[in-house]
C-alpha positions as CSV (number, residue, x, y, z in Angstrom):
1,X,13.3,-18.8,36.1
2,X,13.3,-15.2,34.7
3,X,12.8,-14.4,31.3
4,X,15.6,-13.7,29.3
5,X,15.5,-10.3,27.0
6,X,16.1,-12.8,24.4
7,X,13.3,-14.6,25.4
8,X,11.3,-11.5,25.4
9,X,12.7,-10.0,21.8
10,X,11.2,-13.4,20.0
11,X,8.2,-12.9,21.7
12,X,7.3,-9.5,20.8
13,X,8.8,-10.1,17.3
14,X,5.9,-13.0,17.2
15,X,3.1,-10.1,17.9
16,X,5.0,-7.7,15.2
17,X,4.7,-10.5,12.7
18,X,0.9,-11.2,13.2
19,X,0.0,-7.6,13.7
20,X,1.6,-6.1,10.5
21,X,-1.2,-8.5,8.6
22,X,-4.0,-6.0,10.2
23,X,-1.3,-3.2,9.5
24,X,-3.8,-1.3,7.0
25,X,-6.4,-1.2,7.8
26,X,-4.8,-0.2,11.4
27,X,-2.5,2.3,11.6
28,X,0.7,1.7,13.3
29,X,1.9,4.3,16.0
30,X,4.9,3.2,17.3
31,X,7.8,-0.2,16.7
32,X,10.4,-1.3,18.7
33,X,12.2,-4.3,19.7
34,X,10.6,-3.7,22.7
35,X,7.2,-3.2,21.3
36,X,3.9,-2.3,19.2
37,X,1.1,-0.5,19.3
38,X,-2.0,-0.1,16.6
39,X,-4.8,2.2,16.4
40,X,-7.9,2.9,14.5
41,X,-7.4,4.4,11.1
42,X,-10.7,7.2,11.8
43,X,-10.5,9.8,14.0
44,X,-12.6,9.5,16.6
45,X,-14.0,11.5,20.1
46,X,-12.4,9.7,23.3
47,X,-13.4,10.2,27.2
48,X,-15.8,12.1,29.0
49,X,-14.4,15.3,27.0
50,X,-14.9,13.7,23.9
51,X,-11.6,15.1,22.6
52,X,-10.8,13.9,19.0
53,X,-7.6,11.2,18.7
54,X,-6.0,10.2,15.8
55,X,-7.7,6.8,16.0
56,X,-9.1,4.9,19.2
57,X,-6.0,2.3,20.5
58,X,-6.4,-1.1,19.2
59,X,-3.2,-3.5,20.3
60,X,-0.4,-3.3,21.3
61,X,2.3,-6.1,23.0
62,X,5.1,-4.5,25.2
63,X,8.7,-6.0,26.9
64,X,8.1,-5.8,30.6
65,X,10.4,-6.4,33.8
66,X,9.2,-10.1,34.0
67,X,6.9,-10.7,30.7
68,X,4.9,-9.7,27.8
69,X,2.4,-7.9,27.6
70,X,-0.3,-8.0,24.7
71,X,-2.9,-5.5,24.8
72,X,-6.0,-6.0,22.9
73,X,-8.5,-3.4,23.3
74,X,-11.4,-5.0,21.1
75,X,-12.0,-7.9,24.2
76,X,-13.1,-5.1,26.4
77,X,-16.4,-4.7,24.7
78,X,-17.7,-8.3,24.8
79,X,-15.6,-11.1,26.0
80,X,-17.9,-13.4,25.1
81,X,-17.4,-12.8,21.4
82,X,-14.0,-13.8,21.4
83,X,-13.2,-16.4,23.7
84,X,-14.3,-19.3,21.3
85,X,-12.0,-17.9,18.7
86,X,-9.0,-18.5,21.4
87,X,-10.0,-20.8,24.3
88,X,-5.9,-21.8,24.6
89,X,-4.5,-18.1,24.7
90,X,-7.5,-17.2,27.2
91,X,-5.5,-18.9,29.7
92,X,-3.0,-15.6,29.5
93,X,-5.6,-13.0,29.8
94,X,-4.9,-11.2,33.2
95,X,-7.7,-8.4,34.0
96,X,-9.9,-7.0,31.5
97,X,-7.4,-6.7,28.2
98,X,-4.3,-8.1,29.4
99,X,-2.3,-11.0,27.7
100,X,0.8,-12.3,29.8
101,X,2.9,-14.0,28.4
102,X,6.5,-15.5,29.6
103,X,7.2,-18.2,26.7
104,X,7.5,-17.8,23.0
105,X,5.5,-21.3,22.9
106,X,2.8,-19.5,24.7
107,X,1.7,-17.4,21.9
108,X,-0.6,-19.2,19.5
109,X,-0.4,-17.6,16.7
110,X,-3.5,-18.8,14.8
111,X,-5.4,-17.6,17.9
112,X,-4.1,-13.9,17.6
113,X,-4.4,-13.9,13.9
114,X,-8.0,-15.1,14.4
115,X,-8.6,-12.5,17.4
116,X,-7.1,-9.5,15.0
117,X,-9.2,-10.6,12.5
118,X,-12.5,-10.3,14.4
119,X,-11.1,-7.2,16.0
120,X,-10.5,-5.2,12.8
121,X,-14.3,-6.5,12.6
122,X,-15.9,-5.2,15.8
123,X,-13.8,-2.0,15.3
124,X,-15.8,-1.0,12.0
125,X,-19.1,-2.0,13.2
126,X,-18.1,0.5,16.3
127,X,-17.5,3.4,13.6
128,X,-13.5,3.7,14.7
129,X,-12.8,2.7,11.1
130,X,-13.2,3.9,7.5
């Protein structure tokens, strides 16, 4: 059965909800009803050039064709670290930093609040914080 834009709105409005209590120390770049996205509140070099950004990309959740997507760039740097903090949601995670999800039921909300938590963490021992 496809997922409803309904379906989709209450999902993403879930991720707004848990990300505005990270929202300072992140910064937020962009809100929709469509999505979210959060960044570092330092700036920071970035790539091979090392070109300065604004601050490096933390989350972000997006309305897809067929899902949504929750973006958490902190996993990338040790999965390990945060897999006990959300063994339920790992279920979702679809390559390296990719949550999928198709339900509102899906999201468990004291899984992301706990994996936001540790990520504002690892982002300040990484220096991409103030």
């Amino acid at each position: 059965m496809p997922v409803t834009e309904e379906t989709k709105k209450e999902i993403v409005k879930k991720f707004s909800k848990l990300f505005e209590k990270v929202t300072p120390p992140m910064v937020l770049v962009s809100q929709s009803e469509k999505g979210m996205q959060l960044i570092g509140n330092k700036e920071v070099p970035y790539g091979s050039t090392k070109k300065m950004v604004p601050g490096m990309f933390f989350v972000s959740v997006i309305s897809a064709k067929t899902m949504v997507s929750f973006h958490f760039f902190p996993i990338y740097y040790n999965e390990k670290t945060f897999e006990p903090l959300a063994p339920n949601s790992m279920k979702y995670l679809k390559g390296k930093t990719c949550f999928n999800y198709t339900k509102p039921e899906q999201v468990d909300e004291k899984e992301i609040e706990a994996l936001l938590k540790k990520g504002v963490e690892v982002w300040q021992k990484q220096g991409y914080m103030k």
